[in-house]
Each structure stands twice: as C-alpha cells, then as structure tokens.
N, C-alpha and C positions, 0 to 999 in steps of 0.2 A: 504493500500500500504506500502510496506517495505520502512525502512528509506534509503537513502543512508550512513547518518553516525549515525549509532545505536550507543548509550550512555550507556559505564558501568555503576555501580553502586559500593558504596563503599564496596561490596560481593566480589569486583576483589581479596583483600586484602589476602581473605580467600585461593584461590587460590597459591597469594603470598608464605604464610605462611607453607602451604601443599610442595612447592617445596622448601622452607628453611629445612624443617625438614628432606625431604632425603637428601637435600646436607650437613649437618651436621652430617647425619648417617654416611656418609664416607668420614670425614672432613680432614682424614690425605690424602688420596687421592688429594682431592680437593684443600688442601693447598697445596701440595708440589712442581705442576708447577710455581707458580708465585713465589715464590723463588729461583727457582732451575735456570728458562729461563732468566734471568737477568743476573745473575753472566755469564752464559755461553756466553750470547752476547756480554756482555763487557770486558769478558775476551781475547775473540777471534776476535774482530772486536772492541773495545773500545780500548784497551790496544793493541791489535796482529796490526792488519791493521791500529791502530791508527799511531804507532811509523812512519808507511810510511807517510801518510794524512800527520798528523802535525794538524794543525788548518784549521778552514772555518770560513773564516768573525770574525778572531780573538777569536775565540772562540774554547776551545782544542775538540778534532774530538768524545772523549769519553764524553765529556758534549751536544755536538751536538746532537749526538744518543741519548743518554738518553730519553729525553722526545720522542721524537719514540717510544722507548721500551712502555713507557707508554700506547702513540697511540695506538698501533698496541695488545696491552693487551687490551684495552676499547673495540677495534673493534671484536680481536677475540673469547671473552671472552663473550658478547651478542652475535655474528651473529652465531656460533657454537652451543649456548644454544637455541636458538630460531630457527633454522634449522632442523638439527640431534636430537637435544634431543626430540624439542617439536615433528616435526615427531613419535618418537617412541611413546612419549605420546597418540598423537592421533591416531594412525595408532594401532600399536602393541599391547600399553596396555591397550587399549582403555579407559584412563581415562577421556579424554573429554565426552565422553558416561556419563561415571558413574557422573561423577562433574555438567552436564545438567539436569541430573534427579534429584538433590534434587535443591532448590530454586535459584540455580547459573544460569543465563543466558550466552550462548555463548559470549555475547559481554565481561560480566564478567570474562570467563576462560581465551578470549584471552589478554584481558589487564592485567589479574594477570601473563600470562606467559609474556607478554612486558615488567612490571614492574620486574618482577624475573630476567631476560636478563639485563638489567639494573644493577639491584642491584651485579650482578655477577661480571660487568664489576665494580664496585665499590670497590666490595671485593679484586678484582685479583689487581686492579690500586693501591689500598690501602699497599696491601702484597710486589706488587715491588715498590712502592714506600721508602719503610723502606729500602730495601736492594738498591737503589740507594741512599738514607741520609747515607747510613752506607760507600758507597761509595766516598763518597763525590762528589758527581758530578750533585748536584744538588744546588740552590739556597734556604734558607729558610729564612725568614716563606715564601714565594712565592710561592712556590709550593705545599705547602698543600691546594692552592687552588684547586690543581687536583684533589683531593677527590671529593668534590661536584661537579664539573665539567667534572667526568667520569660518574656519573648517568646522567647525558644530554648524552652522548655521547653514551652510552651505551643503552638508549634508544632510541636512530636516528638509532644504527647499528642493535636493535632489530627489530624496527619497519621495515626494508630492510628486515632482513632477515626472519620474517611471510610472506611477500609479496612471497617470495621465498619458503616459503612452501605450500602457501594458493594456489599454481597454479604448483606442482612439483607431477607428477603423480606418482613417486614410489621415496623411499628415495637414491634411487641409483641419481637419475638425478639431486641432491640437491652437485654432483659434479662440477656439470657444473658452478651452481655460486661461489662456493666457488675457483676453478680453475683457469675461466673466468673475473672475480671480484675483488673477495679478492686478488689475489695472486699479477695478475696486481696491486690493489692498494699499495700493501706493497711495492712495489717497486719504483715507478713513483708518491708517493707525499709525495717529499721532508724527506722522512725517513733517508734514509744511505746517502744520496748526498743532495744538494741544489736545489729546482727548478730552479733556476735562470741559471744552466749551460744546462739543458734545451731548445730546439728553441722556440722563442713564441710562436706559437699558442699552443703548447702543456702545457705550464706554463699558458695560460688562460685556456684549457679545464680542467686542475687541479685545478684550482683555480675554475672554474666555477661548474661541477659535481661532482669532485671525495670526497664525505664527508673525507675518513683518512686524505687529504689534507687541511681540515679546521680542524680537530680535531688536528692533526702536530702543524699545525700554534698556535693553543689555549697553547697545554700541553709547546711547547716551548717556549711563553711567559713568563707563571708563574714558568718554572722551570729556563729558563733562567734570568728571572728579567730584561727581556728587550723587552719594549712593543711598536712596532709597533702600535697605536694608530688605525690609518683609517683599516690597515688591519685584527688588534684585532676585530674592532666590527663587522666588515664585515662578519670575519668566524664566532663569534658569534652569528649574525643575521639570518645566511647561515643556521645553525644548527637547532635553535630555531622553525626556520620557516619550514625547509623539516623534524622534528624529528615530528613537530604538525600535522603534511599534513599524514606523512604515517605513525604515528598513530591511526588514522582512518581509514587509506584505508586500513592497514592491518586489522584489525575489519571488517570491511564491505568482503573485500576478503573473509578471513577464513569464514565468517557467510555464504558466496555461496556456499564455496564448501562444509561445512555442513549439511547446511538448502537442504535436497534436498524432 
C-alpha cells in the first residue's frame, strides 16, 4: 500500500544542484530583478507616497515597507519557481521523466524542486536585502537575521505552490492562484498599510490563514529591531508548522498525479 507521506532521501540534493547550475547559467538574468525591484518601490512608494504617509506607529513609512519588500520577495520568489517553472519542468521538458529513470525517486525530485524554491527565495531576500542596508532603512545586525529566515519562508511558499501545481490541469490555470492568492495576499497582510486599520474579523482571518501575513510580521521584527514577543512566536510557530504539513502533502500530491 502507498504511503501517505513518502520520505525523500538525501538524492533530493542532486536534484537541488541540477536547478543551481541552470540558474547560474543565466545569472545576470536572474540577479538583476532583486536589485532593480527595491530601489523602484522605494523610490516610488518609500520616498514618493512616503512624503504624504509621514510615519505608522512612529516609524518612517519607507522603513515600514521595507521588510515587505523583503516578504513579498521570499513569497514571490518560491511560489513562481515552484508553479511556472516546475510546471514546464514537468510538463514540457519532461525532466521529471528523465531524473525518475536513473536512481532519483519522485519523492526525491519533488523535494529537491521544494528545497531549490527555497533556496531562490534566499538568494533574491539576500540581493535586496544589500540594496535596502545600502539604503539605510533597515536595522542591523537584526536583520540579517532575514537571510536564514527566508529559506523557512520560502519553503512554506514552495510547499503552497507544488500543491498548486500537483492539481493544475494545464499551466494556463496556474493563473488562477497566482491572481486569486498571491495578488490578494500582497495587499491585505499588513505590507503597504497596517492591519490594525483593518475591521477585525479581517485582521484575524490575516493573522489566522494568510502565510505573507506571518512572514510580514517575522521580516519586520528583525528589520525593525522591535519585537512583539507573543506575536513573534506565534507567526513563527504558524510557519514552522503549515511549511512541515504541506511539505509533504505537496510530495504525496505530485506523486498522484505522476504515479498513474
């Protein structure tokens, strides 16, 4: 009998490695959004739209955003590489075929594409992270806690978005979450505004489902240097716990609609 949660094996790695090597083929490519998408938000909405805002909760409206930007890099940065990309992987260039036949098992393939979506969000958090220090609108050393803390994050938004592939009948309909989902998240957790001006029940269901709203809370911590303690661990916990859960369900999903 099939397992419900089939168990990689340390071959994921290989996998890994295989999607390092193309993404360093076209590195200037790859580097150049997380550079480029900072300066232009907080040119235009730090600096531009700042001058109106002023402050929130004492705090200037460009230091506010900031760790958003961060967010909203961990989130896009996994759930686009694990959606779109791995799609064409599997679908188009059929490399899960090829990577299955020699001694990689599917559970293998998909946890090295979970771990690559991760590591992405790592790379890209790391790139605008420099050009917000360079900004000054960050707190240090605090915020270089975001580094390690965008590979958590980045594997929560991978693990979401296999889930999204693992049941998306053609790669067009992989619109629908990123639309439906994503888009709604960027906006409604706590990124450009405060939840708190928000009605409650809507500041709980953010606080309760929507993960960029515990990722928010985390990056603004340590970039901020001001830590809301009960609410820190809370989103911590929040992460930890639904990143563990749909790491394996995305594993098990992908292996159905594989395994046929």
């Amino acid at each position: 009998m099939r397992r419900f949660f089939p168990m990689p094996t340390r071959l994921a790695w290989k996998v890994w490695q295989r999607n390092r090597d193309v993404f360093f083929k076209t590195y200037l490519v790859n580097f150049l959004p997380p550079f480029v998408e900072p300066v232009l938000y907080l040119l235009a909405l730090g600096y531009g739209l700042g001058l109106f805002v002023g402050e929130i909760d004492g705090v200037p409206y460009v230091s506010f955003i900031a760790p958003a930007l961060l967010a909203i890099s961990m989130m896009n940065s996994s759930f686009f590489e694990c959606t779109y990309s791995s799609f064409v992987r599997m679908y188009y260039q059929k490399a899960y075929d090829a990577m299955v036949a020699t001694p990689l098992s599917i559970e293998d393939v998909i946890a090295g594409e979970l771990l690559w979506g991760a590591t992405r969000s790592l790379i890209y958090t790391t790139a605008m992270l420099v050009v917000l220090i360079a900004f000054g609108v960050v707190a240090l050393p605090s915020s270089l806690l975001v580094i390690p803390f965008s590979f958590l994050a980045g594997l929560l938004f991978s693990g979401i978005a296999m889930c999204f592939t693992a049941i998306s009948p053609s790669i067009d309909t992989l619109n629908y979450p990123a639309f439906l989902f994503i888009t709604p998240m960027f906006l409604f957790s706590g990124t450009f505004f405060p939840l708190s001006v928000l009605p409650g029940p809507i500041q709980v269901f953010a606080m309760a489902i929507l993960p960029l709203a515990q990722v928010v809370t985390v990056s603004r911590s340590f970039t901020l240097a001001s830590v809301s303690l009960p609410l820190f661990l809370y989103s911590i916990a929040w992460i930890a716990v639904v990143c563990t859960v749909l790491f394996f369900v995305s594993i098990y999903l992908m292996r159905r609609r594989l395994v046929v």
